[in-house]
C-alpha positions in Angstrom: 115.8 187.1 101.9 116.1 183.3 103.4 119.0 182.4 105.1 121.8 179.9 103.6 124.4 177.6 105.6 127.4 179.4 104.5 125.6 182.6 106.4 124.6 180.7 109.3 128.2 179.3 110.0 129.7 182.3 109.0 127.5 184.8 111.5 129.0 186.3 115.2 127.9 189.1 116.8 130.1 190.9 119.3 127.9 193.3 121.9 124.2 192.6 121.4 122.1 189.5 120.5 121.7 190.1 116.7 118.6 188.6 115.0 118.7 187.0 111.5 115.3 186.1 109.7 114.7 183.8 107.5 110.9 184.4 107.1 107.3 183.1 108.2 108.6 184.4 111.5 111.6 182.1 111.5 114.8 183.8 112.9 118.4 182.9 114.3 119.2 184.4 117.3 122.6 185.2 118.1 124.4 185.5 121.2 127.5 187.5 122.4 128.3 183.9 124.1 128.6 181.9 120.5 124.8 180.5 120.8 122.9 180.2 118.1 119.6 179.8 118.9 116.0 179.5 116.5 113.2 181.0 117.6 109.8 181.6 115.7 108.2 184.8 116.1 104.2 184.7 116.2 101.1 186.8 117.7 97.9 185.0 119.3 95.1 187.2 120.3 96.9 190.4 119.9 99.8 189.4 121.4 103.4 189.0 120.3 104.6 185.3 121.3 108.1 184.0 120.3 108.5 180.0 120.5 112.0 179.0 120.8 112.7 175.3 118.6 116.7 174.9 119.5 120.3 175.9 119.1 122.2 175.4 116.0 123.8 173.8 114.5 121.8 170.8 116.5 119.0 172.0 115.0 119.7 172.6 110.8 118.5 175.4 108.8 116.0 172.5 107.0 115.0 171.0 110.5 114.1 174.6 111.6 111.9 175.2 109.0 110.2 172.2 109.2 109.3 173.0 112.9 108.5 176.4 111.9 105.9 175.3 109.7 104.3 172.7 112.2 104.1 175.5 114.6 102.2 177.6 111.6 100.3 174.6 111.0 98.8 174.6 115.0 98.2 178.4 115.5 96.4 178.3 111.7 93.9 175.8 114.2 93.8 178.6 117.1 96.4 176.5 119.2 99.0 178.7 120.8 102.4 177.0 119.6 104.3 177.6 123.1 100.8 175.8 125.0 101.2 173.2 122.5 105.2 172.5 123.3 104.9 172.4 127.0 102.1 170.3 127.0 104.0 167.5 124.6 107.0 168.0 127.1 104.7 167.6 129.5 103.5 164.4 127.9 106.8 162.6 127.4 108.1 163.4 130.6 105.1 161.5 132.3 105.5 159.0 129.5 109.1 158.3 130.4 108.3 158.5 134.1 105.8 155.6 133.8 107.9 153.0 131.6 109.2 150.2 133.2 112.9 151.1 133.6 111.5 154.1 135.6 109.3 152.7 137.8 111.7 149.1 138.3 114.5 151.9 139.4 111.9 153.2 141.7 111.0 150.0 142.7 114.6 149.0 143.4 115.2 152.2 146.0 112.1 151.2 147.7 113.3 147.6 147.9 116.6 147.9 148.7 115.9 149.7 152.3 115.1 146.6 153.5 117.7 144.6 152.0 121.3 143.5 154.3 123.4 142.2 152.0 124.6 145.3 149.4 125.8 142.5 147.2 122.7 141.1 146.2 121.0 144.7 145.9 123.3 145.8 143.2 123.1 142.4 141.8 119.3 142.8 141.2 120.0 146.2 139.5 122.7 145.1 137.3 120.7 142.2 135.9 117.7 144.4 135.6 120.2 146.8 133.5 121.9 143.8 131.8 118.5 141.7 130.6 115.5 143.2 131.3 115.8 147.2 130.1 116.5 146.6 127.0 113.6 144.8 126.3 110.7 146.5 127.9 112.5 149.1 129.7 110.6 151.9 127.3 107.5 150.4 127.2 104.6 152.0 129.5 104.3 149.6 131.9 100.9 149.7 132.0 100.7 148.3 128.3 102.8 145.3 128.7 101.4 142.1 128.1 102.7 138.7 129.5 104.2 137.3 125.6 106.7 140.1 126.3 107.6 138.6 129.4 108.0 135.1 127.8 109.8 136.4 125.4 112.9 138.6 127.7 113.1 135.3 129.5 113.5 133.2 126.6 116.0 135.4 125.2 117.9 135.3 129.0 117.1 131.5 128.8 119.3 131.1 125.3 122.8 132.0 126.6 122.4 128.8 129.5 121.2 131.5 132.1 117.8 129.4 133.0 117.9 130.3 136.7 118.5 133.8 135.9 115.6 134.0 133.4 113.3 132.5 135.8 114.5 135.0 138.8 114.7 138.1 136.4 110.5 136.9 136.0 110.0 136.9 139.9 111.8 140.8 140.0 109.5 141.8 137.1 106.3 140.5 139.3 107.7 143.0 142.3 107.8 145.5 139.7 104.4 145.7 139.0 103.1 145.0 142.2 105.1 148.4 143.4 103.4 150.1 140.1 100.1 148.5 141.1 100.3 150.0 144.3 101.5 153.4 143.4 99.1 153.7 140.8 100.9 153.2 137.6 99.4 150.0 136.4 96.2 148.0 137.1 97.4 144.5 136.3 100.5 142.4 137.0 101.2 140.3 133.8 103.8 138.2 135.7 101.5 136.3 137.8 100.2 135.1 134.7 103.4 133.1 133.6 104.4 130.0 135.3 107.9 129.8 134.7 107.8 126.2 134.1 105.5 126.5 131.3 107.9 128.5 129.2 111.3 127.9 130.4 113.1 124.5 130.4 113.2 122.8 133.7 116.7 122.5 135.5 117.9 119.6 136.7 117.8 120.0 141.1 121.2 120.4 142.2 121.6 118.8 145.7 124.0 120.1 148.1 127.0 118.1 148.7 127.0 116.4 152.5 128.2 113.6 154.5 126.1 110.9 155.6 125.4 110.5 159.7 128.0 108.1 160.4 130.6 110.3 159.2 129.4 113.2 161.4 132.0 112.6 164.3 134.9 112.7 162.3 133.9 115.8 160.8 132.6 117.7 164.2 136.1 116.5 165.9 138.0 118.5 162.8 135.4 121.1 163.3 137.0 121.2 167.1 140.0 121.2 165.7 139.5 123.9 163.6 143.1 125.8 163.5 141.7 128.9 161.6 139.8 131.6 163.1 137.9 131.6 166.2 135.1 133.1 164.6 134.9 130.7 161.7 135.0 127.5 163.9 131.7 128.9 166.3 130.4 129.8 162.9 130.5 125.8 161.7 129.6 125.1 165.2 126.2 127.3 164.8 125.3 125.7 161.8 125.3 122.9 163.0 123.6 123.0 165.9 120.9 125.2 164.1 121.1 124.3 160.7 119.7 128.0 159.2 121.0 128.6 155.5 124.6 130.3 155.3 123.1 133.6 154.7 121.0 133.4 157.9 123.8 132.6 159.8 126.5 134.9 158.3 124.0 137.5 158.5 122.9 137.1 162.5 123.1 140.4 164.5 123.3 139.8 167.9 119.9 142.0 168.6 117.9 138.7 167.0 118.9 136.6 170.1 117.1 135.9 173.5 119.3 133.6 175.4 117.4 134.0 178.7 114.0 132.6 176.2 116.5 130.0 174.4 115.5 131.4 171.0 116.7 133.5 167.8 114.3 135.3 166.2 115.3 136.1 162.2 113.4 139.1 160.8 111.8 138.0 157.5 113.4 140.1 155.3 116.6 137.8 156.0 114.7 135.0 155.7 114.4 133.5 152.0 110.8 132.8 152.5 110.1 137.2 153.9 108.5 135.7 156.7 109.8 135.8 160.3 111.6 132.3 161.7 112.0 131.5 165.3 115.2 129.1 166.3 114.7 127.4 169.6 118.4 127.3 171.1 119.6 124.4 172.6 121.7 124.8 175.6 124.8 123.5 173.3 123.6 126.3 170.6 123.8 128.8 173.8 127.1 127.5 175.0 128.7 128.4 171.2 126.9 131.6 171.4 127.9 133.0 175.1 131.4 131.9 173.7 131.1 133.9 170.4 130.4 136.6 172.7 133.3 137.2 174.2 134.8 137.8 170.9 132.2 140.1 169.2 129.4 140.8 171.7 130.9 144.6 171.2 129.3 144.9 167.4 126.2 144.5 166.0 127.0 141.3 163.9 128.1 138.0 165.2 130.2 137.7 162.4 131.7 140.6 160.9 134.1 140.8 157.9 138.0 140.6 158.3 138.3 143.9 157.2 134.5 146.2 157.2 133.2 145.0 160.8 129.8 147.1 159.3 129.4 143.8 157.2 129.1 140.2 157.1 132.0 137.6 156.4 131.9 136.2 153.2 129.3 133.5 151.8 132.5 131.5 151.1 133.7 131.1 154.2 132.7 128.3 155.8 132.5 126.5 152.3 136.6 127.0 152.7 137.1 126.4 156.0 135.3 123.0 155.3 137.6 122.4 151.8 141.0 123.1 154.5 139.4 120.1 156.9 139.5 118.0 153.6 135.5 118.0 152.8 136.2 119.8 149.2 133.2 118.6 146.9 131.9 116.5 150.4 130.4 118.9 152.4 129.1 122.6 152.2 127.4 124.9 154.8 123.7 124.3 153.4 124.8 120.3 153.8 124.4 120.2 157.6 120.7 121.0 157.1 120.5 118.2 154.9 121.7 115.5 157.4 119.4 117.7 159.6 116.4 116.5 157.8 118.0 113.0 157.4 118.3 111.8 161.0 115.7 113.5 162.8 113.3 112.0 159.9 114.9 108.8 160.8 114.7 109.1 164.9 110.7 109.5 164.3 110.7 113.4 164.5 107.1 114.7 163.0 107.9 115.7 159.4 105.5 119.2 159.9 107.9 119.9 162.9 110.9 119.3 160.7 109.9 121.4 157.4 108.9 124.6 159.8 111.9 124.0 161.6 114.1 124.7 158.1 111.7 127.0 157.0 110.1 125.1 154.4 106.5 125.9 155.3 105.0 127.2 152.0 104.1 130.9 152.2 101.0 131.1 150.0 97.7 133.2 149.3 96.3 130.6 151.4 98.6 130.9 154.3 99.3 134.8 154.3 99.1 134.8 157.9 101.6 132.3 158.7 102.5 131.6 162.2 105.9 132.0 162.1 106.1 130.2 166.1 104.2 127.4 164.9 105.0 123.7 166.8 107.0 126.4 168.7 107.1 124.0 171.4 107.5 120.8 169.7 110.2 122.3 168.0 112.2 123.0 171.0 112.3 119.9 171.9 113.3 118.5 169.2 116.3 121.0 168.9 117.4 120.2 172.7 117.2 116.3 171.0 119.9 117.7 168.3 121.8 119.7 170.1 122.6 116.5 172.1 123.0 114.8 168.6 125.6 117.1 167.5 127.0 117.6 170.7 127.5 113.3 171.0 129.0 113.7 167.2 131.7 115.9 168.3 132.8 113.5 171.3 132.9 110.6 169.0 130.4 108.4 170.6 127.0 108.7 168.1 124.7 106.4 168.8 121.0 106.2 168.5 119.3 108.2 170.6 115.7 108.2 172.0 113.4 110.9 170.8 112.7 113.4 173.1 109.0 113.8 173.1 107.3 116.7 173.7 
């Protein structure tokens, strides 16, 4: 007799697993623990099989049938039911570990290994979370063509977030280079899109900095600095060196040969991943043997107020800078602006200049850049700044003679 609902809800058992058939090998099993559980009953060559399809009430009387039948349906072929199961389980779970969410997650923990600033690693997660997974995050990532691409970024694009469509792009290119390379995709849509033929173009923000002339006021306040010590060698550096913040904020004290006048960044703190060399001027070595005495015991040259394991805060020279009365007029990334500026304007060689702020493009072409290149053309040139600066700061600019090398 086939089993009803009311019979179903109504059924315990106390001591043993009790079994209650329905028919065609269907049956409820029922456990001294509460479970209910349907199982289907079968032989294959001789041999009595039992396939189990899920616990009620999850799985309904109706639903259980239906499976029941399905599973008739494949041993009425010769396939063994239970063969049959583990190999679809088998076939999703390798389905779900090749979509793009799971290999971008794996991606990330490869990634992030090499990463120094935990902010911007769990910001790359969340905005793969937030923007991307939801619109190919299921799809095999080996099926998914570049007009899906377009269109996440499009969609990230229409709330004002441009920048973020066009970076969210550049992290989906990582992605499947990773899968490329660990075998779960042969091709690398992203490549294919130029962000600038499908996203609107931005409008180039330019740093806010003074001009030349009104660098000795500012490296006199700089001088003058009344908040930390650390803060003031900080705006110091920068100046003498002009790195981005994030260089700077992020220097561990490892990365510097005084004896050899140079600071060597690691390329994966460099924007560009490639290593950068800073020749040190004996003013940029004076700041530093100063710096020193105040944190030459930890690995960072500028650790946070609070976590000494991490660097102070992006925002920190950008406030120290607001305090001296440069709000809106100056910013950190600034000084490498009036960098560029005067020593363009004092005859420097432009090459010199752009490998000097890092702007030598990393290409195909140029996959072995040579990160010491005009090395010592360079070093002269930042013994001619350090000067610069160091003239600023006593008031007394004036033009100066370029050093040549």
């Amino acid at each position: 007799m086939a089993l009803t609902d009311t019979q179903i809800k109504k059924a315990r058992c106390i001591e043993k697993p009790v079994k209650m058939f329905d028919g065609d090998g269907l049956f409820l099993h029922l456990m001294p623990t509460g479970s209910k559980i349907w199982r289907v009953a079968y032989r294959v060559g001789g041999k009595q099989k039992m396939l189990t399809l899920g616990k009620y009430p999850e799985i309904t009387l109706s639903q259980a049938r239906g499976l029941c039948l399905e599973a008739r349906k494949k041993l009425a072929t010769g396939a063994d039911p239970v063969v049959a199961r583990r190999a679809e389980v088998k076939a999703r779970e390798s389905a779900n570990e090749n979509n793009f969410e799971a290999v971008a997650r794996a991606w990330w923990w490869h990634w992030k290994a090499g990463r120094t600033s935990d902010h911007h690693v769990a910001q790359t997660l969340r905005r793969l979370v937030a923007d991307v997974f939801p619109r190919i995050g299921t799809r095999p990532i080996a099926e998914i063509e570049a007009p899906e691409l377009v269109e996440m970024a499009k969609e990230i694009e229409k709330r004002g977030a441009g920048e973020l469509a066009k970076r969210s792009l550049q992290t989906c290119s990582q992605v499947f280079r990773y899968a490329i390379a660990n075998g779960k995709a042969r091709r690398n849509p992203a490549v294919e899109i130029r962000p600038s033929d499908v996203l609107k173009a931005r409008k180039v923000e330019n740093y806010a900095r003074v001009g030349a002339g009104e660098l000795p006021p500012l490296m006199r306040k700089v001088e003058a600095y009344k908040g930390k010590p650390t803060t003031r060698l900080a705006m110091k550096l920068m100046a003498l060196t002009f790195v981005r913040t994030g260089e700077l904020i992020g220097a561990k004290w490892s990365e510097f040969n005084l004896d050899a006048a140079r600071w060597d960044i690691p390329g994966e703190r460099m924007k560009m991943k490639t290593p950068h060399v800073v020749p040190l001027s004996s003013q940029a070595i004076d700041v530093l043997k100063t710096l020193h005495t105040i944190t030459g015991d930890r690995e960072l040259l500028f650790p946070g107020e609070r976590d000494h394991a991490r660097p102070m805060s992006n925002n920190t020279i950008l406030k120290a800078l607001e305090i001296m009365g440069y709000k809106h007029q100056m910013t950190g990334h600034g000084f490498r602006g009036i960098a560029s500026t005067v020593l363009h304007e004092h005859g420097f060689e432009h090459a010199h200049i752009e490998a000097q702020l890092a702007h030598a493009e990393r290409n195909s072409v140029s996959a072995a850049y040579n990160h010491a290149v005009y090395l010592p053309q360079r070093a002269a040139m930042m013994a001619w700044w350090g000067t610069f600066i160091e003239s600023a700061a006593r008031g007394n600019v004036v033009p100066l003679r370029k050093l040549t090398a």
